[in-house]
N, C-alpha and C positions, 0 to 999 in steps of 0.2 A: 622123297621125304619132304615134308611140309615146313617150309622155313616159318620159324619164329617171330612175329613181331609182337609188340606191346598191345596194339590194339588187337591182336588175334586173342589172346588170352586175359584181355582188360574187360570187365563188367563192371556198367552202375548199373543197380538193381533199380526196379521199380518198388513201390512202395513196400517196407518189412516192416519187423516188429525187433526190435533190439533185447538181448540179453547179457546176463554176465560182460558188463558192460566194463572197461577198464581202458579206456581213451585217452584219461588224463594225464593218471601216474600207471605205470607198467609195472605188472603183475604176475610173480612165478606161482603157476598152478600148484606145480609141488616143489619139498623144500630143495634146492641143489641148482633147480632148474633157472634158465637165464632170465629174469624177467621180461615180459615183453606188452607190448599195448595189444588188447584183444578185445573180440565180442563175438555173439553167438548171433546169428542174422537168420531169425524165422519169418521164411519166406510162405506163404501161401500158395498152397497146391494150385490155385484157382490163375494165379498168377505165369500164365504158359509162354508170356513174351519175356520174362525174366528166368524163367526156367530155363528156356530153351536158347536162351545166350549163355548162360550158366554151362550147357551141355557143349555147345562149339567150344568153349573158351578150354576145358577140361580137356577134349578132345582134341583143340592145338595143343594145350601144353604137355599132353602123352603121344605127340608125334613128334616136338621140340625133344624131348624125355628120353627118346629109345635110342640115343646115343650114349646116354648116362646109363641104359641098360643094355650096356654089349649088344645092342642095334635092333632090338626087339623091344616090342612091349609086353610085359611078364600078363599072365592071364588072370595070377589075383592082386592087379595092380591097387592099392589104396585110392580111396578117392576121398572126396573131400563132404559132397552134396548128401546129406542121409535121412532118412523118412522118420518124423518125427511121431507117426501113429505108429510105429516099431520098435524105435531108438527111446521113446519115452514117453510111455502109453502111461504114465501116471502123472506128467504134467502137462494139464487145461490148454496152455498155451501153445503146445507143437501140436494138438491134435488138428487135422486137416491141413499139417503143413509140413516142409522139408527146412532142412536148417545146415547151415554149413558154419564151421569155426571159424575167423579168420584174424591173423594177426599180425603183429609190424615191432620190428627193433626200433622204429624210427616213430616218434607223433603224427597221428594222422590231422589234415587238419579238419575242423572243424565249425561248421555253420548252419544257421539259423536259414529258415524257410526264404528270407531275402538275402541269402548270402553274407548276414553278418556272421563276423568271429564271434562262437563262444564261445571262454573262458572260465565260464562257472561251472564247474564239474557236479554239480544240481539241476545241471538244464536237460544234460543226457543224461539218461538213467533205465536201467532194465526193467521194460515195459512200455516205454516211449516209441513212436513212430517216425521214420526216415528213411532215406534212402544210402546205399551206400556204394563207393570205388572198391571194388576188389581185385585181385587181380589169380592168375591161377600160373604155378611152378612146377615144375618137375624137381624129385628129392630121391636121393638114395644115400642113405647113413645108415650107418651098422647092421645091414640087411635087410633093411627097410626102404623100400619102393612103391612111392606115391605121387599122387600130386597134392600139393597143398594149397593154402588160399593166404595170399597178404589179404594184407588191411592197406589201403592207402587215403581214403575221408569218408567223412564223415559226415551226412546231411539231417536233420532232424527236421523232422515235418509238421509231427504234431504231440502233444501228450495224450499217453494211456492211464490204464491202471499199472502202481509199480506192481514188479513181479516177488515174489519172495516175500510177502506178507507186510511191505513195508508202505508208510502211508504219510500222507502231509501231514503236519500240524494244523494245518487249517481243517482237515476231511476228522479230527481226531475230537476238536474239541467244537464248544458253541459259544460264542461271547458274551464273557461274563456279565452282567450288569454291575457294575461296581460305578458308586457315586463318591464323588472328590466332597467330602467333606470336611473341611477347611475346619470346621470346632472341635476337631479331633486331632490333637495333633502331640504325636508317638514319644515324639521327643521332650515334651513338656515337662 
């Protein structure tokens, strides 16, 4: 059996594309659930050197796993990585790509293309570009046997289009001409 390390199962991705982005403040998908900090990490098929650390990492943590499975690996074990021309053939953005969810109890941190902190939960946003820390687990709860994906940071590279039909104020409007006319005055 193949012993466990962090870095067997640790991926920074090469460049993605960010979704259902929740970084800042943590987020229960549905009502009950624990909140937690998430995102959706659409990776680009084209992208075969991050794919395919993606596939080792999954593949340690389902040999780490098969202890947590009475010493086998079950044959429809859950995974994590899933094909976006498949999984969601009506949104623009996964077409030609795979995507995996990943998330964290814990803040992941987060920085700026030179490794500054940011803080401003307007800087990352679903549709932006970065790279991200993940990491890959073995899970078995309530009859459920997979592996899953933390979130552990968080890198942004560059801006996109947002996702979800949402837009700058600046891309919305055009500046007004408005003249400061000093003989008009409201309060008179």
């Amino acid at each position: 059996m193949a012993v466990n390390t962090n870095s067997s199962t640790k991926v920074i991705t090469g460049k993605v594309r960010f979704s259902y982005v929740h970084i800042f403040q943590p987020h229960a998908i549905e009502e009950g659930q624990e909140p937690k900090y998430s995102m959706s990490i659409i990776i680009p098929k084209s992208d075969k050197e991050t794919l395919k650390k993606i596939k080792a990492a999954v593949e340690a943590a389902k040999q780490a796993g098969a202890s947590k499975w009475g010493g086998k690996i079950p044959k429809n074990l859950k995974t994590p990585l899933r094909d976006g021309d498949e999984e969601r053939p009506d949104q623009e953005e996964y077409a030609g790509a795979y995507f995996l969810n990943a998330s964290s109890k814990t803040r992941p941190g987060v920085v700026d293309a030179h490794l500054n902190e940011i803080i401003d939960s307007e800087e990352v946003y679903s549709g932006c570009y970065g790279r991200v820390s993940i990491n890959f687990y073995p899970f078995n709860t309530a009859g459920n046997k997979g592996i899953a994906c933390g979130l552990n940071n968080v890198q942004k590279w560059e801006d996109g289009d947002y996702l979800g039909g949402r837009s700058r104020a600046q891309d919305d409007f055009d500046a007004l001409d408005v003249e400061d006319d000093d003989d008009d005055d409201f309060l008179s």
